[in-house]
FINUDO-634314 format. One line per 5 residues: number of its first residue (from 1); their letters; for each residue x, y, z of C-alpha. Coordinates in nm, 2 decimals, always signed. Last residue first. Layout:
// residues N
NUM	a	X Y Z | ...
This chain:
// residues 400
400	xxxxx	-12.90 -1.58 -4.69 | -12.70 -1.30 -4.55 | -12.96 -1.11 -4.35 | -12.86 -0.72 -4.20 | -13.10 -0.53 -4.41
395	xxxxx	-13.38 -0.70 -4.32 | -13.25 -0.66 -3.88 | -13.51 -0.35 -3.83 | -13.78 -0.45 -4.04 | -13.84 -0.79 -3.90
390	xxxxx	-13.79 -0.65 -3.59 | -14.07 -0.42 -3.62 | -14.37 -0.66 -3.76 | -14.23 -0.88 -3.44 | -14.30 -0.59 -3.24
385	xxxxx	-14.62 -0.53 -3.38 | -14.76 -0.86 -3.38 | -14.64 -0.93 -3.01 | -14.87 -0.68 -2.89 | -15.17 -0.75 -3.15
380	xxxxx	-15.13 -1.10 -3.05 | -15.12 -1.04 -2.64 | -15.47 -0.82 -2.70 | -15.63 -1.07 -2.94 | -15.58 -1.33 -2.72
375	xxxxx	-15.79 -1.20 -2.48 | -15.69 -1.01 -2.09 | -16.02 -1.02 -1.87 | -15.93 -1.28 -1.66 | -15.59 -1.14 -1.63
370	xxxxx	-15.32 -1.33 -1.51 | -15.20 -1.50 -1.84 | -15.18 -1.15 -1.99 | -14.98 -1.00 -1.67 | -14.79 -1.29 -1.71
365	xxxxx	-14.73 -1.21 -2.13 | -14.62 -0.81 -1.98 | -14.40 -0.84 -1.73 | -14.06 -0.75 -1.89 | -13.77 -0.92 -2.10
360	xxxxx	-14.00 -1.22 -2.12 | -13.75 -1.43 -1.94 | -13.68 -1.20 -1.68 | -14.04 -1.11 -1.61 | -14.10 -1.56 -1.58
355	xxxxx	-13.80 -1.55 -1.35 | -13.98 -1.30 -1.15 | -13.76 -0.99 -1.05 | -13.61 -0.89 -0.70 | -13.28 -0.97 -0.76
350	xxxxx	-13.11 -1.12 -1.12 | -12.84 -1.40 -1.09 | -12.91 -1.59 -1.43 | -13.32 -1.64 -1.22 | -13.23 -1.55 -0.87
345	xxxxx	-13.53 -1.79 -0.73 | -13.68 -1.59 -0.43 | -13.88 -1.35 -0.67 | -14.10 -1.66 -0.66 | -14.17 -1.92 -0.96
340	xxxxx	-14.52 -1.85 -1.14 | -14.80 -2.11 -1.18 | -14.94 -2.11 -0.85 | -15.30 -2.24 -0.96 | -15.57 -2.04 -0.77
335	xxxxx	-15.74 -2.01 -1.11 | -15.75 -2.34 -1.21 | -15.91 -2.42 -1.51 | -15.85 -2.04 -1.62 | -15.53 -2.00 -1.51
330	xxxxx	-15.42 -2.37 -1.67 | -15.55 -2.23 -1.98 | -15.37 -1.94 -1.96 | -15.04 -2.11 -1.93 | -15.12 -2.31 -2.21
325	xxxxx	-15.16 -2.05 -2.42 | -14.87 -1.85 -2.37 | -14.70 -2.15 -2.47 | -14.81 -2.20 -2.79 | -14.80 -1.80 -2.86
320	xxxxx	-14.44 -1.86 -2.80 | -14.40 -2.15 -3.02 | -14.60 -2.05 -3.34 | -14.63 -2.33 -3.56 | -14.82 -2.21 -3.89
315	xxxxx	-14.56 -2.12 -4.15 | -14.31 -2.44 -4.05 | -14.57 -2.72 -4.07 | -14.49 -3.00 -3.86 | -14.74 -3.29 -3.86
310	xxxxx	-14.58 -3.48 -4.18 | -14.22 -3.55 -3.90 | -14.18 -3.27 -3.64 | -14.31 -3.01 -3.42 | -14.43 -3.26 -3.19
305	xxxxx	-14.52 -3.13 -2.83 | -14.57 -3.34 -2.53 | -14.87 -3.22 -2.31 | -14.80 -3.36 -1.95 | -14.93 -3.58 -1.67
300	xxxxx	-14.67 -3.56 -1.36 | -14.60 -3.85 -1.18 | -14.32 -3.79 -0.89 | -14.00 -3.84 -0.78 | -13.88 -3.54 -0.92
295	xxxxx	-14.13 -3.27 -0.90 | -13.91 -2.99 -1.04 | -13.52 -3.12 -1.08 | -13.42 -3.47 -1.10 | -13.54 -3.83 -1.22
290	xxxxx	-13.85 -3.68 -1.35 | -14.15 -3.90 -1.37 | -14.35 -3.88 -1.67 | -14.65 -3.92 -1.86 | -14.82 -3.80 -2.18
285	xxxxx	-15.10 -3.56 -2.36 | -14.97 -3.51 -2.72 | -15.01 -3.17 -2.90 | -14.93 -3.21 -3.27 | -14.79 -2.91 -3.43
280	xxxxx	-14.83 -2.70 -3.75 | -15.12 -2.50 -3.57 | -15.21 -2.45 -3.19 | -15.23 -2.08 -3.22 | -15.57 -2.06 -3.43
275	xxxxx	-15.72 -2.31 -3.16 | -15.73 -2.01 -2.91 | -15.92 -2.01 -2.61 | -16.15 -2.34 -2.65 | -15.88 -2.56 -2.87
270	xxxxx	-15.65 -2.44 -2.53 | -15.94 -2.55 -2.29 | -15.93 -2.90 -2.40 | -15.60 -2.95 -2.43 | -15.57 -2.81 -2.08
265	xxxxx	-15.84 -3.08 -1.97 | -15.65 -3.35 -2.11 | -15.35 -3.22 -1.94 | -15.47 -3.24 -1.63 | -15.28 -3.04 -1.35
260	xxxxx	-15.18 -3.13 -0.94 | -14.89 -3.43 -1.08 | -14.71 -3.13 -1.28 | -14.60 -3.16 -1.63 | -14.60 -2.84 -1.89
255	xxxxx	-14.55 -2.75 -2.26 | -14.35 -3.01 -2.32 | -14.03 -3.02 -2.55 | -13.84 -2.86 -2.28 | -13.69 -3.19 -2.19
250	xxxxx	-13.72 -3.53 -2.38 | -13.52 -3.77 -2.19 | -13.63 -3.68 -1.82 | -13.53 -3.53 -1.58 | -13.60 -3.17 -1.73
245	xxxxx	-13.96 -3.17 -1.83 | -14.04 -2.81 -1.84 | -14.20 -2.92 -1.50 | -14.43 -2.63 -1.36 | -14.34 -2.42 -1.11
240	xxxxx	-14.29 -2.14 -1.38 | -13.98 -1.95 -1.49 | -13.81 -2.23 -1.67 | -14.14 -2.31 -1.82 | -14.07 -2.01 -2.06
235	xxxxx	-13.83 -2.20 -2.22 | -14.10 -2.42 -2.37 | -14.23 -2.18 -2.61 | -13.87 -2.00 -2.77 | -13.79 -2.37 -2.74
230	xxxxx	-14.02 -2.56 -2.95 | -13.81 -2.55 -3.29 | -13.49 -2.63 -3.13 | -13.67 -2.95 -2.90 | -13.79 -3.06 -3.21
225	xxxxx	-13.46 -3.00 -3.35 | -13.31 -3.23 -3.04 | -13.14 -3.29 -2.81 | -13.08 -2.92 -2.66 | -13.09 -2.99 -2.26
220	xxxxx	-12.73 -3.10 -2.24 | -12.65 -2.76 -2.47 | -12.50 -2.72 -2.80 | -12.66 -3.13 -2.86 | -12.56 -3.24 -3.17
215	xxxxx	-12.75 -3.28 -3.49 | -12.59 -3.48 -3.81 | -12.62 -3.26 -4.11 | -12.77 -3.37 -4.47 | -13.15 -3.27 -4.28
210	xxxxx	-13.04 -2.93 -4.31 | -13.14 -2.76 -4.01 | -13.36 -2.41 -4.06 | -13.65 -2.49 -4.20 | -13.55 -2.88 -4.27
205	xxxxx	-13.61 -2.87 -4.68 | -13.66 -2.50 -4.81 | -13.72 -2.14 -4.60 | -13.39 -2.16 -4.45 | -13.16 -2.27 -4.73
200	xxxxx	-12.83 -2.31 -4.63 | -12.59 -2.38 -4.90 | -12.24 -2.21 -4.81 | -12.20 -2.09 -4.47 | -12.04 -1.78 -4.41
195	xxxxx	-11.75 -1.63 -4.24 | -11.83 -1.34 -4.06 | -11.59 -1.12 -3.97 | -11.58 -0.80 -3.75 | -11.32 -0.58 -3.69
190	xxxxx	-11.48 -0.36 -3.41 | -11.59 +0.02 -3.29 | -11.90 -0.09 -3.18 | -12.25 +0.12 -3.25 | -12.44 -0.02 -3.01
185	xxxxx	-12.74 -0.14 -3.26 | -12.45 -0.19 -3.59 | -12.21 -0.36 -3.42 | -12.52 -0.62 -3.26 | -12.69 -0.60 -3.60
180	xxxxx	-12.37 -0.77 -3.76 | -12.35 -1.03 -3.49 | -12.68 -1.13 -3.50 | -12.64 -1.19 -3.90 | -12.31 -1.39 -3.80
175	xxxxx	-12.55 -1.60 -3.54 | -12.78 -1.68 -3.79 | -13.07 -1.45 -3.76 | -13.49 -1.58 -3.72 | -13.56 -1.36 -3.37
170	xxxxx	-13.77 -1.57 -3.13 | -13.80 -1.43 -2.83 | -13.80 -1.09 -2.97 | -13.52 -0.85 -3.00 | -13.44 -0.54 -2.73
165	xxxxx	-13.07 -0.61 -2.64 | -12.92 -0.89 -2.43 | -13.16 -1.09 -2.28 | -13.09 -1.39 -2.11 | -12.76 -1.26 -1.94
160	xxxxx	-13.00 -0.95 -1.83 | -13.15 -0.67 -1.95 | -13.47 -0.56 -1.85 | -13.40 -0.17 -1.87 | -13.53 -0.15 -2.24
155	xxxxx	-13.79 -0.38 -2.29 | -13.72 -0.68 -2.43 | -13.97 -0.69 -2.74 | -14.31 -0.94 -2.75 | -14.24 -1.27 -2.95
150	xxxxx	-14.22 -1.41 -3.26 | -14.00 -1.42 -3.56 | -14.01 -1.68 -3.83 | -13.64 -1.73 -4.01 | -13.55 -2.08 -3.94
145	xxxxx	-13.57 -2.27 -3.57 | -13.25 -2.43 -3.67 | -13.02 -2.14 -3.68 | -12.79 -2.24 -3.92 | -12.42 -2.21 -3.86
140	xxxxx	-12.15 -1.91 -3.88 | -11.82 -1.89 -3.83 | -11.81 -1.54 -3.66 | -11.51 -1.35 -3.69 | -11.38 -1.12 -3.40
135	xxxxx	-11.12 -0.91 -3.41 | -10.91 -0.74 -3.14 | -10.90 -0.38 -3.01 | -10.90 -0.44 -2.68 | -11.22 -0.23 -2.61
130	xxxxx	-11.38 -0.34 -2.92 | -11.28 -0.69 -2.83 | -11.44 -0.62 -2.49 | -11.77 -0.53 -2.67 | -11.77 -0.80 -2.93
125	xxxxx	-11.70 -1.06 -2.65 | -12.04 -0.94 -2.45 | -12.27 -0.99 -2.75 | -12.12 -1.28 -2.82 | -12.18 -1.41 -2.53
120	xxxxx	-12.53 -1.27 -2.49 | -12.63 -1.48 -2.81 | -12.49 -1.81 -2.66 | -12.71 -1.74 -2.37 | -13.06 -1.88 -2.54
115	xxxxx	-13.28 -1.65 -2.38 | -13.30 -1.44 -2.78 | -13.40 -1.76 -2.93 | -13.25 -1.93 -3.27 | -13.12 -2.18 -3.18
110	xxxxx	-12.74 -2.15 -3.13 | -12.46 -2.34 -3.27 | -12.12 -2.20 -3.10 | -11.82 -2.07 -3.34 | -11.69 -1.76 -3.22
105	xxxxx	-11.31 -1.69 -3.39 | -11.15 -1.45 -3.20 | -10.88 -1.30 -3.35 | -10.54 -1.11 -3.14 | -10.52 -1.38 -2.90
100	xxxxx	-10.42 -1.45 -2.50 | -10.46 -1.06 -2.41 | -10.85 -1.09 -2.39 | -10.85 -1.31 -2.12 | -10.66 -1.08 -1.91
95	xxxxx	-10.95 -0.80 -2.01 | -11.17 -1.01 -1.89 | -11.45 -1.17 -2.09 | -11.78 -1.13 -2.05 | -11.97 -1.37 -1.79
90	xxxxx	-11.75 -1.41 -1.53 | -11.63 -1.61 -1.23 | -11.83 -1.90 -1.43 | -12.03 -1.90 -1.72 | -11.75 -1.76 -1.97
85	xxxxx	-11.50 -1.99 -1.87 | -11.17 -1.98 -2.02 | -10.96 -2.26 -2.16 | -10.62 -2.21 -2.15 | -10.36 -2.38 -2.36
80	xxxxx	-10.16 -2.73 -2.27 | -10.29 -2.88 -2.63 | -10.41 -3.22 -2.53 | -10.46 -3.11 -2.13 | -10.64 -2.85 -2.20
75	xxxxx	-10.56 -2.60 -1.88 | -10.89 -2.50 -1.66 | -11.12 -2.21 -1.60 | -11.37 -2.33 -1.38 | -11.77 -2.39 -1.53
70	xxxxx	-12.04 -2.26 -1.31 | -12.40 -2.47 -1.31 | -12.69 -2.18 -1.35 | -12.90 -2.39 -1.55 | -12.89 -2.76 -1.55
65	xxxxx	-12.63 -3.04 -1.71 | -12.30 -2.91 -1.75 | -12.10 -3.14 -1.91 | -12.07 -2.94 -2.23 | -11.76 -2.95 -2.35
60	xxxxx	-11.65 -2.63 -2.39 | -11.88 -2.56 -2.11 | -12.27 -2.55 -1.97 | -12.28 -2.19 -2.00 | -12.00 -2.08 -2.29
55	xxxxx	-11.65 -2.24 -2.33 | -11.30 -2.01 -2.44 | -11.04 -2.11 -2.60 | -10.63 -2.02 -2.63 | -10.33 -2.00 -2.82
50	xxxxx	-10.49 -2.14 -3.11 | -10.20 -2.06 -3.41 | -10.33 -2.23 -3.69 | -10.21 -2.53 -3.87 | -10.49 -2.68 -4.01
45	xxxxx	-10.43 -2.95 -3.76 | -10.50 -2.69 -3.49 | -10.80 -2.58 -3.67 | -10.96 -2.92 -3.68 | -10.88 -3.04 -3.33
40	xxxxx	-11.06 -2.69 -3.16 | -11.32 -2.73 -3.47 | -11.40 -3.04 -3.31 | -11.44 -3.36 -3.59 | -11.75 -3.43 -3.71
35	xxxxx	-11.72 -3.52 -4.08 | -11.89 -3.14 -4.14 | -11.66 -3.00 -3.87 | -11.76 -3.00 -3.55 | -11.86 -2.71 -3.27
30	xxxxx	-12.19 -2.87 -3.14 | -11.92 -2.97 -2.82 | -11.88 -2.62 -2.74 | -11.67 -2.34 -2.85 | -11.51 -1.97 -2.86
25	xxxxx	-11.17 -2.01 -3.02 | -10.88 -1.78 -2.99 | -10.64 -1.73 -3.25 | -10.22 -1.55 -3.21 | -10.14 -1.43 -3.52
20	xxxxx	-9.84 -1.53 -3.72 | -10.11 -1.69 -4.03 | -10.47 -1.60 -3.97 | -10.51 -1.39 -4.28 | -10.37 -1.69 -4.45
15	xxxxx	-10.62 -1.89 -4.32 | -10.87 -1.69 -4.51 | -10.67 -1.76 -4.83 | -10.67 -2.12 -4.83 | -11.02 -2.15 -4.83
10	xxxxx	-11.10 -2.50 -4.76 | -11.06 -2.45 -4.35 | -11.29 -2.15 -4.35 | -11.52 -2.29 -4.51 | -11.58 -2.60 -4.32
5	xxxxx	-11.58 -2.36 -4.03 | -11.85 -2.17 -4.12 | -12.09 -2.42 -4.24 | -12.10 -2.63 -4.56 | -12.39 -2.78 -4.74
């Protein structure tokens, strides 16, 4: 099974097309060759011309532990080229930046989730190559959540660095394929590459990661495929005053953790509310202390979530829906409860919005959790129809 990369390094011909022009390389430290080496290394021993590179949020090399942690522009000091933020000063690249290369090759490992910022970035680096007139080729790697979709739409005006077009949460394309519906959606003006992967199998053995690859963290937070598969869920705890478990060595592969709630109780009222969403999981109440972040210092009781191993079945788990759920049932057991972060926390830099809004691309799954009245038939015929939507919008724009 070979991704992107690998393939473009066998195939003599495709570095050809690279020979006498100047190649810039979007990375992270998830970017390695099948025997692990960094593309950065693996490219430049291949003999192309990197005159520059270019690290998402968290870094080319990934050091950056939370959310909203800047990276500084800086000088490699193996190679002696630039290495441009793009989670620091700025967020797309500048049109200085843009000068160092005439490709672009973007090869960052995503999962699969629209808040996941990697999809933003390229986003934002097809429209200022468009503008410069450079190329861009995608070396493309699973997407390790597999090809469900779920999730209500971004609605148009709630764009932010966590939402860059209207797509679900969850949206089931490679990277490449995302890149393709991105020139098609805007309508760019762009050469655009991708260079494919060669025997992945989404709906067969892993879902979405082959189990013959070794997995390594795109993001501090990412350690996992469990944590890959539950994220489109879990994420949404970054907008809630409850733990999403960072602190600790399993983060955002809970559902919740707070010291005020009981997750035994929540369990309980979840298989009340809606058992049908709980499938192809195992829900596991558990304790922790975080070391840092939301109620460090402190015991919280928790609902740990295993979408792995003979539990997991790929059909049936639904993350978002997961997640939606538990956030109702800690409404209704405690109605008081204040769940949602203020507009006080600039979630990715927005004003005057909730972080949970932002997430969500619009208010609509709080104003579900916050209604009494408010079933889970009315959030699942919502979500159904937009996902039923997206799946025919991007069919035509699938490569495996």
């Amino acid at each position: 099974m070979k991704f992107g990369i690998d393939n473009l390094l066998a195939d003599r011909d495709l570095l050809a097309e690279l020979n006498d022009r100047r190649v810039a390389l979007v990375a992270h430290p998830a970017s390695v060759t099948q025997d692990l080496t960094h593309s950065l290394d693996a490219l430049i021993a291949a003999g192309v011309n990197v005159t520059s590179a270019f690290g998402p949020q968290h870094g080319l090399k990934g050091d950056k532990q939370d959310n909203m942690v800047e990276t500084a522009d800086e000088i490699d000091p193996k190679y002696g080229i630039p290495i441009f933020s793009l989670y620091g000063e700025v967020r797309r690249p500048t049109g200085q930046m843009m000068t160092s290369a005439d490709v672009f090759l973007f090869d960052l490992q995503d999962l699969g989730c629209r808040i996941y910022t990697f999809v933003t970035t390229l986003l934002y680096l097809l429209e200022e190559a468009a503008k410069a007139g450079k190329e861009v080729w995608v070396l493309d790697r699973p997407n390790p959540a597999g090809r469900p979709v779920e999730g209500t739409m971004l609605i148009p005006g709630h764009e932010s660095f966590v939402g860059a077009a209207p797509m679900p949460m969850r949206h089931g394309l490679t990277m490449g394929e995302m890149g393709h519906w991105f020139v098609e959606h805007f309508d760019l003006e762009v050469a655009y590459k991708v260079v494919a992967m060669e025997g992945w199998e989404p709906d067969r053995e892993g879902h979405g990661w082959p189990p013959s690859r070794i997995w390594i963290n795109p993001s501090p937070n990412a350690a996992s495929v469990n944590m890959a598969r539950a994220y489109a869920g879990t994420v949404m705890i970054e907008g809630a005053t409850l733990s999403e478990g960072r602190g600790t060595t399993r983060p955002l592969e809970v559902l919740f953790g707070a010291p005020d709630v009981d997750a035994e109780k929540v369990l309980a009222e979840m298989h009340r509310i809606a058992p049908e969403w709980m499938g192809g999981c195992v829900l596991r109440p558990c304790w922790f202390e975080p070391t840092f972040h939301k109620h460090a210092g402190k015991l919280c009781n928790a609902l740990m979530v295993h979408a792995e191993g003979p539990h997991y079945d790929h059909d049936a788990f639904k993350p978002w829906r997961l997640q939606a759920l538990a956030f109702k049932a800690i409404r209704s057991l405690y109605p008081s409860y204040a769940i949602w972060r203020g507009k006080e926390f600039k979630y990715e830099y927005t004003d005057d919005v909730l972080a949970i809004d932002v997430i969500n691309g619009g208010p609509g799954l709080r104003e579900w959790v916050d209604d009494p009245s408010a079933s889970p038939g009315d959030l699942d015929a919502a979500a159904s129809a937009d996902e039923a939507a997206w799946i025919a919008n991007v069919r035509g724009h699938l490569f495996y």
